[in-house]
Each structure stands twice: as C-alpha cells, then as structure tokens.
C-alpha positions as CSV (number, residue, x, y, z in Angstrom):
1,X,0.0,0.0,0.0
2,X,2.8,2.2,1.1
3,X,4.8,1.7,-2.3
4,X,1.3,2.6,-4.3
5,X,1.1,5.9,-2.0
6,X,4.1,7.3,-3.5
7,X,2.7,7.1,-7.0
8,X,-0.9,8.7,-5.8
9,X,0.4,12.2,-7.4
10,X,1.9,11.1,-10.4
11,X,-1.6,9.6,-11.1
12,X,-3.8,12.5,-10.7
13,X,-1.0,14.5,-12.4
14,X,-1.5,11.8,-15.4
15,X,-5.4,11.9,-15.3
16,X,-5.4,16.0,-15.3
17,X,-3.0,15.8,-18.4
18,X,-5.7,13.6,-20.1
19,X,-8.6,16.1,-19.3
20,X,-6.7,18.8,-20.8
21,X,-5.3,16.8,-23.8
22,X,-9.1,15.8,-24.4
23,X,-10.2,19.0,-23.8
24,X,-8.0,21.2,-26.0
25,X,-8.7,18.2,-29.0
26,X,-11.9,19.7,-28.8
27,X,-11.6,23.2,-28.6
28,X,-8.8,22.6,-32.0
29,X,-11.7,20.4,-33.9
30,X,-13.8,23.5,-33.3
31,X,-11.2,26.6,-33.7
32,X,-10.9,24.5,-37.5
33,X,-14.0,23.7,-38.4
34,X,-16.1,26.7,-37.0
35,X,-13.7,29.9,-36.2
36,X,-10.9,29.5,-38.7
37,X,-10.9,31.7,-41.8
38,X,-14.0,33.9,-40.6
39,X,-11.2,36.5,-38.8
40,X,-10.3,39.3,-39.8
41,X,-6.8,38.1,-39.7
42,X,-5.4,34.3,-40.7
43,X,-3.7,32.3,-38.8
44,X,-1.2,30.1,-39.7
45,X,0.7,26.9,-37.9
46,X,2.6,28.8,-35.1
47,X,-0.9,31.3,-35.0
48,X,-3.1,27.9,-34.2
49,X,-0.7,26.1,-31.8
50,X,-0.6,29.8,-29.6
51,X,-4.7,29.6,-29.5
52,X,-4.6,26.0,-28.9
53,X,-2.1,26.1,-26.1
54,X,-3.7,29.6,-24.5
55,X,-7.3,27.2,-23.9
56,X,-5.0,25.0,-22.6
57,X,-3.3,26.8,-19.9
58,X,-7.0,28.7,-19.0
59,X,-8.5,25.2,-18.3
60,X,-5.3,24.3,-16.5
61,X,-5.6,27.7,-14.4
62,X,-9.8,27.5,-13.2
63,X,-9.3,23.9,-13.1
64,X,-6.4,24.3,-9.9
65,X,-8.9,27.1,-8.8
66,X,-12.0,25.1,-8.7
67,X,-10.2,22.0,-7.6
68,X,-11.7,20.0,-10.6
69,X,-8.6,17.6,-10.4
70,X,-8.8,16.4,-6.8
71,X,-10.1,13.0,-8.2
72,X,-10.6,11.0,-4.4
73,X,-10.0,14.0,-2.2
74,X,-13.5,15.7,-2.9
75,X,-17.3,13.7,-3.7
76,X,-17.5,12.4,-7.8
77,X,-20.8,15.2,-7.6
78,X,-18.4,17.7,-6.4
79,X,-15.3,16.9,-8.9
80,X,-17.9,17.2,-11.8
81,X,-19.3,19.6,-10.4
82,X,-16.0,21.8,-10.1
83,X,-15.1,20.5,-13.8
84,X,-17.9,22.2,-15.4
85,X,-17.9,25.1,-13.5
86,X,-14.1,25.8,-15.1
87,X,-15.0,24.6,-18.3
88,X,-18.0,27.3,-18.6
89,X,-15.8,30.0,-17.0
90,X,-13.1,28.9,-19.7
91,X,-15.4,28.6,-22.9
92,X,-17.3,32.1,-21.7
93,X,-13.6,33.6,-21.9
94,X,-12.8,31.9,-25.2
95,X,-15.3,32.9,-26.6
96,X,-14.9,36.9,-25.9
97,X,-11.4,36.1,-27.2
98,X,-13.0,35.5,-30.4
99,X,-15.1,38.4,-30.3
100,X,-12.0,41.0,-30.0
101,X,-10.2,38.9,-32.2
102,X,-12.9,39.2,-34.9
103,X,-14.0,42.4,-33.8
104,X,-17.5,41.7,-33.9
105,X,-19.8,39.2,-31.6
106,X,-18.6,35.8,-33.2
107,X,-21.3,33.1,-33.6
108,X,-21.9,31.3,-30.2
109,X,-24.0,27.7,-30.9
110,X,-20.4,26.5,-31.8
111,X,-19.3,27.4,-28.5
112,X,-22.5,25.8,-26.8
113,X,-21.5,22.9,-29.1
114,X,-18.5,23.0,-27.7
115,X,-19.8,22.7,-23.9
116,X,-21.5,19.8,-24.3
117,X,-19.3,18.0,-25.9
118,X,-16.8,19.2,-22.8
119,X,-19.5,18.0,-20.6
120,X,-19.8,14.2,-21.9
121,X,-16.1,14.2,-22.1
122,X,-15.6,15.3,-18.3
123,X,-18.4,12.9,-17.4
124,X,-16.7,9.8,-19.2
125,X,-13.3,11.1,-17.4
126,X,-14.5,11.7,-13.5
127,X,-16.5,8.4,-13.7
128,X,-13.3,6.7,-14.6
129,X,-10.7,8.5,-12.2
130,X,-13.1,7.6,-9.2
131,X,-13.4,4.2,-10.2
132,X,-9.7,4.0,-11.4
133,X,-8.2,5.6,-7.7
134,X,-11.1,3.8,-5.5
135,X,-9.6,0.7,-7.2
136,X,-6.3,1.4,-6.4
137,X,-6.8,3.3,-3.4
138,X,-9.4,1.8,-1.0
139,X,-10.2,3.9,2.2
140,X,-7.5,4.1,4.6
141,X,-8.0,2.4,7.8
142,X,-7.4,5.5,10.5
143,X,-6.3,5.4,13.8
144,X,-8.2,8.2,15.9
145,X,-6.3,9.7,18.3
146,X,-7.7,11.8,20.8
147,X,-8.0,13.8,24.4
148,X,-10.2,15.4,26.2
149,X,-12.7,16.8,24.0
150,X,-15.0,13.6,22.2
151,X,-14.1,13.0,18.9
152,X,-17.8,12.0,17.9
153,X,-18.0,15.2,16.1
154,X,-14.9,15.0,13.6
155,X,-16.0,11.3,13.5
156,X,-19.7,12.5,12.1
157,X,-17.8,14.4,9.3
158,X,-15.4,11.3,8.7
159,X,-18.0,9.1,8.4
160,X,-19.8,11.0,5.6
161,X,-16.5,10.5,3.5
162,X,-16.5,6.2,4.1
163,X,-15.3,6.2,0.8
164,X,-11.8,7.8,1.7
165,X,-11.5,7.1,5.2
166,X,-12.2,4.5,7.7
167,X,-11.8,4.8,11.5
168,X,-10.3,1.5,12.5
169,X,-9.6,2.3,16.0
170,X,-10.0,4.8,18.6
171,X,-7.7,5.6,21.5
172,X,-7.1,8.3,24.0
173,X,-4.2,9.5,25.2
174,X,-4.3,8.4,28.7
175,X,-3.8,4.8,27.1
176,X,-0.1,5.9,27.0
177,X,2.4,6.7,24.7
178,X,3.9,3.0,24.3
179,X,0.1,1.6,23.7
180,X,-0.2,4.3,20.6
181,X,3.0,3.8,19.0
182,X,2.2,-0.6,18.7
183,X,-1.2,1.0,17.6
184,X,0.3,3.0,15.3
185,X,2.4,0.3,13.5
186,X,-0.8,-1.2,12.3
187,X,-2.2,1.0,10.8
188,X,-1.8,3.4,7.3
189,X,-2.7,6.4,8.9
190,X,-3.5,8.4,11.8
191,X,-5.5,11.3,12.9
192,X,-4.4,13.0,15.8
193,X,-7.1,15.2,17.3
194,X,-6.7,18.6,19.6
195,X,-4.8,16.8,22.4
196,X,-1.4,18.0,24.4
197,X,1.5,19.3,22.8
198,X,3.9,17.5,23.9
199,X,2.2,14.3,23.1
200,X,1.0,15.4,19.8
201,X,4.8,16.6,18.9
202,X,6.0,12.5,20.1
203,X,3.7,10.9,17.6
204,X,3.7,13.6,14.8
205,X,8.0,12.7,15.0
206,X,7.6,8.8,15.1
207,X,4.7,8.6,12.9
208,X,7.7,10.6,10.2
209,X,10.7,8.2,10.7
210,X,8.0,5.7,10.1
211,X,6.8,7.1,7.2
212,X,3.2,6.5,8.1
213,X,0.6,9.6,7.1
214,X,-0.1,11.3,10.1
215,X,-3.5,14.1,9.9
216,X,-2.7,16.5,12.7
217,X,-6.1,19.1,14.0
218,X,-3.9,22.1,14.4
219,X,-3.9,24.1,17.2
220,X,-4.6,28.3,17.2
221,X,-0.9,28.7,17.8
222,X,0.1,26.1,14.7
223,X,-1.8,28.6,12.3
224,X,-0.2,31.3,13.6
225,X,3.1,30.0,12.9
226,X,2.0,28.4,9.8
227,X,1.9,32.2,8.6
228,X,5.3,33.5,10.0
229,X,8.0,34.4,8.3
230,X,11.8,31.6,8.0
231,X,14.7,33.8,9.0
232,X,18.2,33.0,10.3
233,X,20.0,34.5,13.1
234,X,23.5,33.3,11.8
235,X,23.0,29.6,11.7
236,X,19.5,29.5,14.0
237,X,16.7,29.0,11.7
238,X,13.8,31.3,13.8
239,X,9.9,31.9,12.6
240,X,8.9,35.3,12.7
241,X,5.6,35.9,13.8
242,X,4.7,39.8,13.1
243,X,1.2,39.3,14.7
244,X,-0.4,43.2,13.6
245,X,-2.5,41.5,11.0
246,X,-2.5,42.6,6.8
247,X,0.9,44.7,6.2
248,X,0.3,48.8,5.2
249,X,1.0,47.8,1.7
250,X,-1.2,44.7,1.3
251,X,-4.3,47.2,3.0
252,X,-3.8,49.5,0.4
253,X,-3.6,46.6,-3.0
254,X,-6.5,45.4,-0.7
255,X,-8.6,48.5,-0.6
256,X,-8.0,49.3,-4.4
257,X,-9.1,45.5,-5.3
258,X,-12.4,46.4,-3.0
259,X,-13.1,49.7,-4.9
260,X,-12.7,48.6,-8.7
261,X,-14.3,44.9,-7.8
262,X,-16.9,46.4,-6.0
263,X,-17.8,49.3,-8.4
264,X,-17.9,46.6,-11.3
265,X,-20.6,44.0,-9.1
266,X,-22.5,47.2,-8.2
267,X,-23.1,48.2,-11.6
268,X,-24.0,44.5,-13.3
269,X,-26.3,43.7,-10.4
270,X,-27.8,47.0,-10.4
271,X,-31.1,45.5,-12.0
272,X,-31.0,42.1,-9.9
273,X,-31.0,44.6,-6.5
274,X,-34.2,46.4,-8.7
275,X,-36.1,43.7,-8.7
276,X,-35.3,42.0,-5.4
277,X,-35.9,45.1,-4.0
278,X,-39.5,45.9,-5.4
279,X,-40.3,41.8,-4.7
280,X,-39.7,42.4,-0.7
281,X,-41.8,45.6,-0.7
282,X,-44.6,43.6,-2.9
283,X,-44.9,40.9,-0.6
284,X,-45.5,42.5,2.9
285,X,-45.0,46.3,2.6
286,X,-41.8,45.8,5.0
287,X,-38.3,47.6,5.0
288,X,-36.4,46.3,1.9
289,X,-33.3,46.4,3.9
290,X,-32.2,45.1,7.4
291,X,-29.9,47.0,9.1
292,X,-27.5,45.3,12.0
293,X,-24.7,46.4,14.0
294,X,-21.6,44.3,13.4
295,X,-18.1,44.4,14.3
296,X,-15.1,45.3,11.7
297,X,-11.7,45.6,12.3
298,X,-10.1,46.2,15.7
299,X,-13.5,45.8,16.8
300,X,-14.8,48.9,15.2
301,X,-18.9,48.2,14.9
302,X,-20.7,49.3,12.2
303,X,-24.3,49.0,10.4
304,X,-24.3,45.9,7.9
305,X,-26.8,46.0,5.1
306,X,-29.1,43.3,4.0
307,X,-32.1,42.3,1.9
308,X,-34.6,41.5,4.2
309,X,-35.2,38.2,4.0
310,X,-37.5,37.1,7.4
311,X,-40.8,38.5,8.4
312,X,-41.1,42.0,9.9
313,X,-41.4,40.8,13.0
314,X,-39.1,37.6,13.2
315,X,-36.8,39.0,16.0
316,X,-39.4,39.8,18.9
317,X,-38.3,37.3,20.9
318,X,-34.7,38.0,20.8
319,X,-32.0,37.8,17.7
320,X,-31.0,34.3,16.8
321,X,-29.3,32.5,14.0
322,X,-31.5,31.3,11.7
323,X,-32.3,27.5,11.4
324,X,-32.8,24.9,8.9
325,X,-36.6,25.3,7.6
326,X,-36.8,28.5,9.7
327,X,-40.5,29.7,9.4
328,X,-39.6,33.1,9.7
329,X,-38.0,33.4,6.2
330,X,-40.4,34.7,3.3
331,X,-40.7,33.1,0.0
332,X,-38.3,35.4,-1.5
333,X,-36.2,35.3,1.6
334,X,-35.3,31.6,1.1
335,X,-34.4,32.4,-3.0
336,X,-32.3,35.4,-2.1
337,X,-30.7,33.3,0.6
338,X,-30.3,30.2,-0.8
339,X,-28.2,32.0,-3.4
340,X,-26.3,34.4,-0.9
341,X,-28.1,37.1,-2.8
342,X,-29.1,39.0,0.1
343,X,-25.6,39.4,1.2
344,X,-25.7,42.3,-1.9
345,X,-26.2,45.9,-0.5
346,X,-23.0,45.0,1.8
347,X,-21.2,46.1,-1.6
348,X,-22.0,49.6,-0.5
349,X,-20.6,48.7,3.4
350,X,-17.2,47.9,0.8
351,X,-17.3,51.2,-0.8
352,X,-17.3,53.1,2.2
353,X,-14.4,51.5,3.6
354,X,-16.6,49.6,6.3
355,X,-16.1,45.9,4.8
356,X,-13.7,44.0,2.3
357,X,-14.8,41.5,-0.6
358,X,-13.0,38.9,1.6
359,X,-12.4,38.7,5.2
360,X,-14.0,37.1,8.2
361,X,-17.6,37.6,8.1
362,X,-18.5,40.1,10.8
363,X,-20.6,39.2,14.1
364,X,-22.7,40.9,16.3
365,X,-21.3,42.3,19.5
366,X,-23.2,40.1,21.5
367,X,-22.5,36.6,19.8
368,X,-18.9,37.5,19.5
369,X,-18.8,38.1,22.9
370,X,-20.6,34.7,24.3
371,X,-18.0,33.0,21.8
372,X,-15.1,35.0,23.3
373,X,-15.9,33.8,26.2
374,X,-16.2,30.0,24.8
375,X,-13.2,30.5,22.7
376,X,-10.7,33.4,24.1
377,X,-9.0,33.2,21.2
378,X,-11.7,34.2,19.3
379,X,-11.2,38.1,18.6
380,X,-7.9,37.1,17.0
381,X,-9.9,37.1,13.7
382,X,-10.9,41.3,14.1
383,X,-7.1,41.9,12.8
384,X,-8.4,42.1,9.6
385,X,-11.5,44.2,8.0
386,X,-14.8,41.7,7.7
387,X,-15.2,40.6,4.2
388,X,-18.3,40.0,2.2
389,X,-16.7,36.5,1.3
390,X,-14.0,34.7,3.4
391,X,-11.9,31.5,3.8
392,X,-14.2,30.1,6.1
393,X,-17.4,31.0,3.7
394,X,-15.2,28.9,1.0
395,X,-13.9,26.2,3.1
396,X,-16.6,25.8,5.6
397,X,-20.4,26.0,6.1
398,X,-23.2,28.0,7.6
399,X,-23.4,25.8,10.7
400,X,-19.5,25.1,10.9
401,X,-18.1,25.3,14.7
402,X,-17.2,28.7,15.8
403,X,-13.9,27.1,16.9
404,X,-13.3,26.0,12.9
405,X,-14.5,29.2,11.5
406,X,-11.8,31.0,13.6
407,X,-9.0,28.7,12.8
408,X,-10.3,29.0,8.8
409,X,-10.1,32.7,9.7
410,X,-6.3,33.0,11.2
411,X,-5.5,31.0,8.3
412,X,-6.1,33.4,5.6
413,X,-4.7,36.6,7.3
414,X,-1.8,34.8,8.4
415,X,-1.2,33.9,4.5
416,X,-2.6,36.5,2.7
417,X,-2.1,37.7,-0.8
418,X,-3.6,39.4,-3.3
419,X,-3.8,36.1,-5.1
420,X,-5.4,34.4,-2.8
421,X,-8.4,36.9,-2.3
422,X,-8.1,36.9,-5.9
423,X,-8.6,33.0,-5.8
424,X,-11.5,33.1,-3.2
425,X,-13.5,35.6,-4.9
426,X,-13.5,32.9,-7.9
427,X,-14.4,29.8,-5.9
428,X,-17.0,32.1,-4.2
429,X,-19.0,31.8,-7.5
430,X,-18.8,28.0,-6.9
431,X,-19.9,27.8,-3.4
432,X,-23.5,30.0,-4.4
433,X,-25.5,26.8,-5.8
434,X,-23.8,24.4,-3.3
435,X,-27.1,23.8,-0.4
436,X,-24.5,22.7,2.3
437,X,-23.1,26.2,2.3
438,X,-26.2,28.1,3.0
439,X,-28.2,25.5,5.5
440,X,-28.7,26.8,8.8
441,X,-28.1,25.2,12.4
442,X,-29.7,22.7,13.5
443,X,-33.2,23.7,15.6
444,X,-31.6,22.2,19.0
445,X,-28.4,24.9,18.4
446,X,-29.2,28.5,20.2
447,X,-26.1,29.9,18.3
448,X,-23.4,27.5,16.1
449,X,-21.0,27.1,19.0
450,X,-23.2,24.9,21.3
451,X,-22.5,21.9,19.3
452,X,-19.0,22.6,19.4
453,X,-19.8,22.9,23.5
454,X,-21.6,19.6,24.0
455,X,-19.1,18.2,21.9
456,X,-16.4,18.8,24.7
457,X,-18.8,18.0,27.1
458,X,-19.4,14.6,25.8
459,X,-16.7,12.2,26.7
C-alpha cells in the first residue's frame, strides 16, 4: 500500500493531463471547423498552436482554482461539479477572445456545441478516475487519536466520507504513549485530534521516521506559525511571527481590489438589486433592507446591510441564528438566501471603507462576545477588515463550529495575498449553488457554537 502511496500524485497528475489533452482536442476540432478563416486576420501553424495552447493553460488555471482535479479528495458530484464550473468559465472567456479577435460578436451555438461536448467528455473522465483511484486506493484504515474533547463530532464528518476514510480504531491518550505507538504500526494512517502538545509533537515525529501519514487538528498557535516568516540569526533557523495583521502595503492593494471589484458588481447587479428590491416591498409592505450592528476591524462596529429576508417581525423574541426550515423566512427570503443574494447591498458597506470582498464575516457584539468567552482566542480574527466573502465562507459551512471558522479565519490573514483573495472571490462563484453552504443550524443549536460545546462535554 505504502509503495502505491508514492505514485498517488503522479496519477492524478497523469489523469489531469488527459482532461486537458481531451479537452483542447476539442476546442482545435472547433477553432478549424467553425472559427478558422472567418477573422479578420489568418492564422497560420505557429498562429493555431498559440490559440490551442492559450485554452490550454485557462482550463489548466480555473481547473487548480476550482479544484476540478482532486479526483478521491472531494465527492464524484463535487469533482464534476468543479469541472464544469471551469469549463463554462473557460469557454465564456474563449469565446470573448473570439469576439476581440474578430472584432465583432462571433457566432456562439459552436461554443455551446462545444460545452456539451466538454460536458460528456468530463463525465466519461470523473467516472473513470473515481473508479480507477477507488480501485487502487481503497479507504485508509485510521487510527483516531484523541484527548479530552470527544471525537464523535470529527468522527460525524469522517463518516460521511466512508469512501476515503475508515476509522479503524479509537484511543485516548491516557492509554499511553507506548500503547499508541504498537497501535500505530498497524495501521496506514493516523489522525491526531486537539490533544497536548507534547504528546502530539511524540507521535507527529515517530509517525515521520515511520513514514506512516499522520493528519494533525492544528492548534490556534500552529496557524499562527503556519503564517510567520523563516529567518536566520546566523545559523539558527527562527519563525517570525509579526502578529499586527494585513501589512500597510497589502491594505492599500487590498482597498483598491475592494473599490474597482466592487464598483464593477455594483453596476452589473444594479437591475438584480431592482427587482429583489421591489419583490420584498410587494410581498408585505416591509423595509427592503435590514440593518444590523456588526463588528469590523479592531472591533470597530458598524451597520451591515441586508435584503430583508425574514418577516417583519421575526426578532421579537430576541435575535437568533437562523435555522434549517426556519419559518420566519419569506418566500423570496429563502431564494435570495439560498443563493447568498441578500448578502448584496454589503457592496456599499465595501465602498465606504466599512467591509472588504473577503475577510472574516463580521458578528454581532453580543455573539462575538458569548464566543469570546467559549473560545478566548476568538477576537484574533478582528485583525483584519470583515469581508463579504472569506476563507471560512469557501472552506466551511453556515453551521461550521465557531472554533473552525476561527481557525479558517487566522489562516487566511496569516497567509494573505492578493492572489489568494483573488482566488477566493473565484471559488466564491462556486460555493453560491452548493445547499451545504447556506443550511442553517440545527433547531436544537441556540447559536453554532453549542454543538462545538456539547461536543467537549461529551466524553
């Protein structure tokens, strides 16, 4: 198994290549058959190979963004799903290539043609890759490690991926170092959960001179140095923690990507906000907009704007998060929703310098204060402005732990880059038609932390 490991790469680097091979086949059958000779301009060999190899490198691009080659790390539904999402950002971009090219709008059913042909193609291709790597990959038989807090909910998420992983056995800690490590050696893999330091550091080391895969939960303080900085002081490595959040000139490349992205959404949505807006007045004669103190960098609160998307009257006995099949949410309230649409009039909360595109999503006063005092670590994630998308609105869910969303958080402003807001503005177009995004908590949950609560209660 071990021996088969080290090829796992090479094999999805293998299957990617034939994707692209297949898919740039097609794209040349139709460049020659459809596009060629109707330009302004001809192309000749060199001219055609350049065309050929640009499609190339743009599905190659949204393909690594969209994680549309993770054949066995994500669902078959979600690989496809990630595939066609590149392939129609790709064949929409080709296709205004054409138009400059030709300066005029070039005929589109070949295009369309195109697409489906790209869709049976990608179909064919994920259907084989799952059942090629299930075949040669079977789940990997995990050995749970953990403390003090029950592992029942990570187990709950592991369990709804059987066809990747498989807990074989579970031990605690207490059962002593020696008892892990002859658990360890028969096993594949291990999963170490939030447990002691010291502990986790012993297995982390013997699980790498035994070359066994080792998962580690990391801790708040593992993200944090997971974003420092490698220096030497002569001939002592160090990690540099800076620890004052975004740096003066990423703010400022920040703010301008805010301003000119925003301004662009603003404008092209301008009718969608029109009639969203005139379909909440319609329905009850309410406020279109809800309006709700939230906190910002450094703490700063400010007023968040909304569509309204509950009744009138859905917070008269108190505010709370809104749950899955939640009466209180109109008709157009669960569209708007369902879609994130009603997250749009925060583009003006942007343009005044209140928000960013991407950031932590901001929090009322009052929850972030019953998590603070829950999580301590939890106002960490105020070193950066709140975003209308983030890392842990890409990575996680609605009714993902408090404790997650904060360590999805520190991640991206310990690694920031333009590229990577850049990146999670793009797979923010993915996430809108994905229902495990947008689902609320579950009725039993006052706010999303108490399952993370019982779940340390729970032994």
């Amino acid at each position: 198994m071990r021996r088969k490991e080290r090829y796992k790469r090479l094999l999805s680097i293998f299957l990617a290549a034939v994707i692209i091979v297949v898919q740039m086949a097609i794209y040349a059958y139709v460049w020659f058959t459809c596009y060629d000779g109707t330009l302004p301009k001809n192309f000749f060999h060199n001219g055609h190979l350049v065309l050929i190899a640009l499609y190339g490198l743009l599905i190659l691009f949204f393909s690594n963004v969209y994680s549309a080659y993770k054949v066995g790390y994500l669902r078959v539904m979600d690989v496809l799903y990630s595939q066609c999402l590149s392939t129609l950002c790709v064949n929409i971009v080709t296709w205004l290539q054409l138009c400059l090219l030709g300066y005029r709008i070039m005929p589109y059913i070949p295009i369309v043609l195109m697409t489906l042909m790209d869709g049976i193609a990608i179909i064919l291709w994920t259907l084989f890759s799952h059942w090629l790597y299930k075949k040669l990959y079977p789940p990997r038989q995990l050995l749970l490690i953990y403390g003090d807090r029950s592992p029942k909910y990570l187990i709950g998420k592991l369990n709804s991926r059987s066809d990747k992983y498989a807990i074989h056995t579970s031990v605690h800690v207490d059962e002593g170092e020696e008892k892990i490590k002859e658990l360890i050696n028969k096993h594949n893999a291990v999963l170490v959960c939030d447990i002691d330091s010291q502990i986790r550091n012993n297995i982390v080391k013997y699980c790498f001179g035994k070359s066994i895969r080792c998962y580690v939960m990391p801790k708040i303080s593992d993200i944090i140095i997971m974003g420092s900085d490698s220096i030497h002081l002569f001939d002592t490595p160090l990690q540099l923690s800076r620890n004052f959040g975004l740096a003066p000139e990423e703010r400022l490349l920040k703010r301008g990507l805010d301003i000119i992205v925003s301004l662009v959404i603003l404008i092209c949505t301008s009718p969608l906000m029109l009639i969203f807006s005139l379909c909440i007045k319609l329905y009850d004669g309410g406020p279109v907009f809800y309006k709700q103190e939230r906190l910002t960098q450094d703490g700063q609160p400010f007023m968040i704007y909304k569509f309204r998307s509950m009744r009138v009257d859905s917070e008269k006995n108190g505010a709370r998060l809104a749950m899955k099949n939640d009466d209180r949410v109109t008709p157009i309230g669960r569209v708007l929703r369902k879609l994130h649409l009603d997250e749009l009039p925060q583009i003006l909360n942007i343009l005044r310098g209140e928000m960013s595109l991407v950031g932590p999503r901001p929090e009322r006063k009052v929850i972030a204060d019953q998590y603070a005092k829950e999580i301590p670590e939890f106002p960490f994630r105020l070193k950066a402005k709140a975003g209308l998308t983030g890392y842990a609105q890409v990575y996680g869910r609605y009714n993902t732990t408090p404790y997650d969303k904060l360590k999805l958080d520190l991640y991206y402003i310990q690694n920031y880059s333009i590229f990577l807001d850049l990146k999670l503005i793009l797979l923010t177009v993915k996430i809108l038609f994905q229902k495990e995004n947008t689902e609320g908590v579950e009725k039993w949950q006052t706010t999303a932390s108490k399952s993370e609560n019982e779940a340390r209660q729970t032994k």
